[in-house]
C-alpha positions in Angstrom: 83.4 113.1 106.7 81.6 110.7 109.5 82.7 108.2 108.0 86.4 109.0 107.8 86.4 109.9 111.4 84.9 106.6 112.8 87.4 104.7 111.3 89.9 107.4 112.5 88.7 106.7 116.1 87.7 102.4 115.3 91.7 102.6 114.7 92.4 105.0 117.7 90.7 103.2 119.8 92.4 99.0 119.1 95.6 100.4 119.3 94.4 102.1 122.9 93.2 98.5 124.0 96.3 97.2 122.5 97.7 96.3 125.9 94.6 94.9 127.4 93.8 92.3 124.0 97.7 91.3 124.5 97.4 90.6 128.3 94.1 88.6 127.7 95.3 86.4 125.1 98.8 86.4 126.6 100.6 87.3 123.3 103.9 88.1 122.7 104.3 91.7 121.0 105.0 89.9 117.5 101.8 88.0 118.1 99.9 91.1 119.0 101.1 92.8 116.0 99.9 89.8 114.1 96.5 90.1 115.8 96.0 93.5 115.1 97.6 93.0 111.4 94.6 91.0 110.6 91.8 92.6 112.4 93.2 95.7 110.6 92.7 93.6 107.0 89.1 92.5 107.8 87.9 96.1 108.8 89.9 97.2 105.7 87.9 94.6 103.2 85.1 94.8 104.7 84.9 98.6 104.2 85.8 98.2 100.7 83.3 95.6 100.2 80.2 97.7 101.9 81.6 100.8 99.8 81.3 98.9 96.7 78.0 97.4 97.8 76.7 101.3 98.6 77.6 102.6 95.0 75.9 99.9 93.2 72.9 100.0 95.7 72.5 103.2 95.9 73.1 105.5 99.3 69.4 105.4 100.3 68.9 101.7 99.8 71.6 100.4 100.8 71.9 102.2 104.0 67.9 101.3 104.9 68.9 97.6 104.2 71.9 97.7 106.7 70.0 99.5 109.3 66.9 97.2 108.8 69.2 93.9 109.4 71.1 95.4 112.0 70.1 94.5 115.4 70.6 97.2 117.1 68.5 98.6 119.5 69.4 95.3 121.3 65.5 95.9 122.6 64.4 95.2 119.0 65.5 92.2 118.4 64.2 90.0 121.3 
């Protein structure tokens, strides 16, 4: 369910900076659409791919080895 709703609001929140990513990289509307086309195919494989990766992991191990390369808190990694 937390899932679902973070990429609910990842989505919700491109197409709200839609205008601000088209101004910055002075794009036409067909280029933005383009732009956002293929950011929208990367999260979407990318997703698929960390999916596929958690269900032959397992939840529990796969999820500790994401966290434990991740390099968040920022604080953490210097």
């Amino acid at each position: 369910m937390a899932g679902t709703f973070m990429a609910i609001m990842d989505v919700f929140i491109v197409l709200i900076a839609a205008p601000a990513i088209q101004d910055d990289l002075h794009a036409s509307d067909a280029q933005l659409q383009f732009v956002l086309a293929g950011y929208q195919l990367i999260y979407a494989v990318t997703l698929v791919t960390g999916g596929g990766w958690g269900i032959s992991m397992g939840g529990r191990k796969s999820s500790s080895s994401a966290w434990g390369s991740s390099p968040w808190p920022p604080s953490a990694a210097a």
